[in-house]
C-alpha positions in Angstrom: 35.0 111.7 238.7 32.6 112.9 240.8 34.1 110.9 243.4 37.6 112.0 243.2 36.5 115.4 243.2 35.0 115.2 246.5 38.0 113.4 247.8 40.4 116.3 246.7 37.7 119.1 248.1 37.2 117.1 251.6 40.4 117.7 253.0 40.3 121.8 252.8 37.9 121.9 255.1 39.9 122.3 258.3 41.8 125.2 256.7 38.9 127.7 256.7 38.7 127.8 260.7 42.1 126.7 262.5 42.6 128.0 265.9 45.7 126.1 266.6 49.0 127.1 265.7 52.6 126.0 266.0 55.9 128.4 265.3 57.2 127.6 262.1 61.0 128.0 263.0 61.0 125.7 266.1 58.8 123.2 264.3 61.1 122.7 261.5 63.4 122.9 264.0 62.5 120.5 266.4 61.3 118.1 263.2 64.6 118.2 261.4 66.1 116.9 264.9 63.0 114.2 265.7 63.6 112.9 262.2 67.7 112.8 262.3 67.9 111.3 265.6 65.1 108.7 265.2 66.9 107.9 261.8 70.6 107.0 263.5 69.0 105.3 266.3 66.9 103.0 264.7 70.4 102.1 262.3 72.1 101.4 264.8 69.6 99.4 266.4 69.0 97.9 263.0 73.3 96.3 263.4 73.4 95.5 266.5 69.9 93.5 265.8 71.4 92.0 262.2 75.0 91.1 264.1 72.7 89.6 267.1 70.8 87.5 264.7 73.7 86.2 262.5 75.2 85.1 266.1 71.5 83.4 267.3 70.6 82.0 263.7 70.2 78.5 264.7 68.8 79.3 268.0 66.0 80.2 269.9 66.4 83.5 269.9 66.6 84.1 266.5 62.8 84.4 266.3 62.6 87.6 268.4 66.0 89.2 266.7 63.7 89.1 263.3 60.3 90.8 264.9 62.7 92.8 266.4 64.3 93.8 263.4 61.4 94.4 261.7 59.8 96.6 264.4 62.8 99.0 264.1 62.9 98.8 260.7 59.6 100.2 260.6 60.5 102.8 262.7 63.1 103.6 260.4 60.8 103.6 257.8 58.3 105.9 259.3 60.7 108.9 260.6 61.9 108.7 257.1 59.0 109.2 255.4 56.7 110.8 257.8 59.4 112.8 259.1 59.9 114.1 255.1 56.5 115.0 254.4 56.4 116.9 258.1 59.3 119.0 257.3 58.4 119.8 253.8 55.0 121.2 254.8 56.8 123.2 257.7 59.1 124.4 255.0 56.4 125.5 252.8 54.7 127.1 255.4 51.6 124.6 256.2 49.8 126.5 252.7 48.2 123.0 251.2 46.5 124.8 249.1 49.1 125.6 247.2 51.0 122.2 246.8 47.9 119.6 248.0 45.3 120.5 245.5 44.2 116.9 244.6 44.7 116.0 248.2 47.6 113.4 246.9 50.1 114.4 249.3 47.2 114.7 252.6 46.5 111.0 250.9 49.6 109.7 251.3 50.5 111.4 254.6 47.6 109.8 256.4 48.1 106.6 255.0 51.7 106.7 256.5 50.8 108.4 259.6 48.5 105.0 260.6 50.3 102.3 259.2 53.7 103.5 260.6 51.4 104.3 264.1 49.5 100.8 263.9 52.5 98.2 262.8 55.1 99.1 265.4 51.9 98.3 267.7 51.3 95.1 266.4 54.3 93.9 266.0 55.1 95.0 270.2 52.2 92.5 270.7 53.4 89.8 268.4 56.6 89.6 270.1 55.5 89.4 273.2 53.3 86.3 272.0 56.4 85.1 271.0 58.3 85.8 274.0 55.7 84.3 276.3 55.4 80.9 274.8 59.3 80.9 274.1 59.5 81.1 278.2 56.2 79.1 279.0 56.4 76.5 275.9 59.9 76.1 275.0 59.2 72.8 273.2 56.7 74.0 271.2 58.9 76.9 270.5 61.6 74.9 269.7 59.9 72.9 267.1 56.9 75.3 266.0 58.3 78.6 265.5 60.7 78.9 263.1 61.6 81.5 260.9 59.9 80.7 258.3 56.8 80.8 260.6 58.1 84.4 262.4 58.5 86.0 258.4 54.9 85.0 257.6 53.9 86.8 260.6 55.7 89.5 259.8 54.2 89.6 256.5 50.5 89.4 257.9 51.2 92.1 260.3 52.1 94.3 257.7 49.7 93.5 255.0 46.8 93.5 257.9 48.4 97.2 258.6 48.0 98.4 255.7 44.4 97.2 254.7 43.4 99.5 258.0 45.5 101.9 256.5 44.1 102.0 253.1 40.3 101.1 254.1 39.4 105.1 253.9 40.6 105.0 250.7 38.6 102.3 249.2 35.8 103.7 250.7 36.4 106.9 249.3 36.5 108.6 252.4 39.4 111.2 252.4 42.1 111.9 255.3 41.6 115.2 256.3 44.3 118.0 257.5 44.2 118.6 260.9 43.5 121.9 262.7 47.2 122.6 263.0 47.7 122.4 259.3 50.6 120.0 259.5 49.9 116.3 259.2 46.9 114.1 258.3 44.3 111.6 259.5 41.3 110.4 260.1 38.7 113.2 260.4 38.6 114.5 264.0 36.7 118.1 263.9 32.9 117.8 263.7 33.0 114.1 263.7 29.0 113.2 262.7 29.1 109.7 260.2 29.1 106.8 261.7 31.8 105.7 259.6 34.5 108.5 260.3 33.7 107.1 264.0 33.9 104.1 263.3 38.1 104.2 261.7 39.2 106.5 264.8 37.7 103.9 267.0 39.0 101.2 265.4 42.4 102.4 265.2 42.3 103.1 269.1 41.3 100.2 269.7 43.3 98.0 267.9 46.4 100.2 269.4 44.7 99.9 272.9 44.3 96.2 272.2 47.7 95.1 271.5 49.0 97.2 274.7 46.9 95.2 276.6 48.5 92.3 274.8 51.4 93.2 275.2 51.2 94.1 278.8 49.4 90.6 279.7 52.1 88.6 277.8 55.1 90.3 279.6 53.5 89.9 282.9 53.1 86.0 282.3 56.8 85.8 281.0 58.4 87.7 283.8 56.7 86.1 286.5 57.5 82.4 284.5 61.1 83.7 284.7 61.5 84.6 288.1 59.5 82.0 289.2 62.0 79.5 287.2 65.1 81.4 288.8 63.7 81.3 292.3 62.8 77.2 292.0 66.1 76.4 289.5 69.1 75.0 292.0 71.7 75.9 289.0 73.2 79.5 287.9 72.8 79.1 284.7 70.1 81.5 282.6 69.9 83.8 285.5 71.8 86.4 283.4 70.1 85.9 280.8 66.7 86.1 282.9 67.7 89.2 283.8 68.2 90.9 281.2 65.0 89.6 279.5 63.1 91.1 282.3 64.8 94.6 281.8 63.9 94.2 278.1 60.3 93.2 279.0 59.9 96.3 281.6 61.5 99.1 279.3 59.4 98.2 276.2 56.1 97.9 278.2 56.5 100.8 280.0 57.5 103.1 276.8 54.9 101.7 274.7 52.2 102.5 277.2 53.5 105.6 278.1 54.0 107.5 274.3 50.9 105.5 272.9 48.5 105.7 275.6 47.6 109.7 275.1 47.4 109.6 271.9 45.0 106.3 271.1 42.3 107.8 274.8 42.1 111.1 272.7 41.5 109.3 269.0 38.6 107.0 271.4 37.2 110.1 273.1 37.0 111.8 269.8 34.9 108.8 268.1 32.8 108.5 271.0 31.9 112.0 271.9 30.4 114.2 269.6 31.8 117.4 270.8 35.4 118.1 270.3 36.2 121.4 271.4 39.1 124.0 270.2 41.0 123.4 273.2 41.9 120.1 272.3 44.3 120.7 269.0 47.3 121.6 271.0 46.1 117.5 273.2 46.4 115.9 270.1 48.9 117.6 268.3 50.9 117.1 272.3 50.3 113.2 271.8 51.4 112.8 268.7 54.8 114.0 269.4 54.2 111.1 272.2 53.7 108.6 270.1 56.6 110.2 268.1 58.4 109.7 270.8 58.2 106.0 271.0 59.6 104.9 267.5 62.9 107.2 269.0 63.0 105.4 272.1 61.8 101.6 270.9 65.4 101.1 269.4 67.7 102.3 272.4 65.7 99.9 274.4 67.6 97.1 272.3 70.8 99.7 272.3 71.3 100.1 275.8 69.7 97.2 277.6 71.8 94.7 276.3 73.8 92.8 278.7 77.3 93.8 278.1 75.8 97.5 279.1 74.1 96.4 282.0 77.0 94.3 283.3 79.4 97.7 282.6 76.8 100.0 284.4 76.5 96.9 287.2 80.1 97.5 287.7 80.3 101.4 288.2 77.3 101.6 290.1 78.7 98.7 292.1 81.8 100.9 292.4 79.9 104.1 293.6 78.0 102.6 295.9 80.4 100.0 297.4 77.2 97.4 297.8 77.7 94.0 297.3 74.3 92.5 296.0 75.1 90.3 292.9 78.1 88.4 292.3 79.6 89.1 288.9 80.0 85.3 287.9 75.7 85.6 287.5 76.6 87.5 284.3 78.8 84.9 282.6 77.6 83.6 279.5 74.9 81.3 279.1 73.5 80.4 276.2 69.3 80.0 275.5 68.8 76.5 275.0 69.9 76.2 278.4 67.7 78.9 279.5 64.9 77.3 277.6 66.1 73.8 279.3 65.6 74.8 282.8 62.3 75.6 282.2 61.2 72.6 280.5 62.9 71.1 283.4 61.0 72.6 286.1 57.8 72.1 284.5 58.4 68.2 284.4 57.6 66.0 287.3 61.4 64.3 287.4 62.6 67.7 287.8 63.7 67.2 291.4 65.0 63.9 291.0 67.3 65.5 288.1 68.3 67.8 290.0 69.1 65.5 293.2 71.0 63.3 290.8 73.2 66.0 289.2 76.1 66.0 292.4 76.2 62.7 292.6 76.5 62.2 288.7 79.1 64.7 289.0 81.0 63.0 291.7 81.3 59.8 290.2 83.0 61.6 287.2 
């Protein structure tokens, strides 16, 4: 009891002395339009994803439609429910006092707020594991990951996600309303215990880590692919090289640019032991950052699809008059022979194949 008690008095603290404050009508406002737009992107992510994968079933590429569906899904997920909670305390004019008194809903809303932050992470760094040894290990891919293998993941991910998540919890440390009054996390004013250190550094880290993942695995695929495209003889995979190497740019750069502000300031506040006024209006700017990247993470998939980029090929080839591509580079090809050449060209017979392939053709 005494315990509980604590845990519904702990999060109150911030309330007493807040120096940072937001307008009520543009942040309903501007939440209301965050939460609507993140919602009808990330469903229409979600069927173009679903139709994709019904397409790919039997193929390789039906391992990175299903992380891929489940990262948007969770970003559907988390501007549903985050995005609720945010507008209802906006709504009720930030007074948690008044509707928080066991410190359920603050509970709740910071559990949310780092599993919905941490998953979409982790999952970014799964798939470009995935990606990597589908492009560098294509027979192991072939044979290895199926999707049986890719749901377990999935389900690891998430379950390892949520123990972060709910480890304040079990230690009966409470998530604590932050000096804008209108969401909840870790504690991040007057930070002393080594242990409220220790979960903002953790989840910075972990965020920070898979980036880094992320970023190291996307270099390795995109310089496997072009390397493979500039040594391959044949056309075939080159459109869908490069459209894997758009993918692979957009979702590194987003990832690192929305995240990266918010998980430095979460590390500097864990390691420091000041943390100054000033810095509310930081944190409170890289959240909607971070925000920012569950919007954007599906029209990645929307928009950098190939029929797009062959459509916006075409009218910026008709603007410009330049001649750089020819169009028949984005004909059709399917992945197992995108996966082929680059078993190929990592085999020692792969010139002789190659030198073989005209004459082979003649004789037909």
């Amino acid at each position: 009891m005494n315990s509980s008690k604590s845990l519904g008095l702990a999060g109150f603290g911030v309330l007493k002395n807040t120096t940072c404050h937001t307008e009520k009508k543009i942040s309903v406002f501007f939440s209301i339009i965050f939460m609507t737009v993140g919602i009808l992107s990330n469903s229409l992510a979600i069927a173009i994803l679903l139709k994709a994968y019904q397409r790919f079933r039997q193929k390789s590429k039906a391992s990175f439609l299903l992380l891929a569906s489940g990262l948007v899904v969770t970003d559907l997920f988390g501007h549903l429910i985050n995005g609720t909670i945010a507008v209802f305390v906006y709504a009720s004019d930030k007074d948690w006092i008044r509707f928080n008194q066991s410190n359920i809903l603050c509970s709740v809303f910071g559990i949310c707020m780092v599993f919905f932050g941490l998953c979409p992470l982790l999952l970014g760094s799964v798939m470009a594991v995935e990606r990597c040894i589908g492009v560098t290990k294509p027979i192991f891919h072939s044979t290895k990951m199926t999707s049986k293998h890719v749901k377990m993941m999935l389900t690891m991910v998430c379950l390892f996600a949520v123990l972060i998540a709910l480890l304040p919890i079990l230690r009966f440390r409470a998530y604590q309303i932050q000096a804008s009054r209108t969401w909840c996390f870790y504690k991040t004013e007057h930070v002393e215990d080594w242990e409220d250190r220790f979960y903002l550094l953790l989840f910075s880290c972990l965020g920070l880590l898979a980036l880094a993942i992320s970023f190291l695995c996307n270099a390795i695929t995109g310089i496997t692919l072009l390397r493979v495209k500039f040594k391959s003889q044949q056309r075939q995979g080159r459109s869908h090289h490069f459209e894997m190497i758009i993918q692979l740019l957009a979702i590194m750069c987003v990832s690192c640019i929305c995240w990266s502000p918010f998980l430095v300031a979460m590390a500097r506040i864990g390691i420091n032991e000041d943390h100054s006024n000033e810095t509310c209006e930081t944190i409170l700017f890289a959240l909607r950052m971070a925000t920012w990247n569950q919007i954007l993470d599906p029209w990645v998939y929307i928009l950098l699809r190939k029929a797009v980029l062959k459509n916006l090929y075409k009218i910026t080839r008709g603007c410009c008059g330049m001649h750089i591509i020819n169009l028949h580079m984005w004909e059709l090809s399917s992945i197992k022979n995108s996966l082929k050449i680059a078993a190929i060209s990592e085999s020692p017979v792969s010139s002789k194949q190659i030198n073989l392939q005209p004459l082979n053709s003649a004789g037909q």
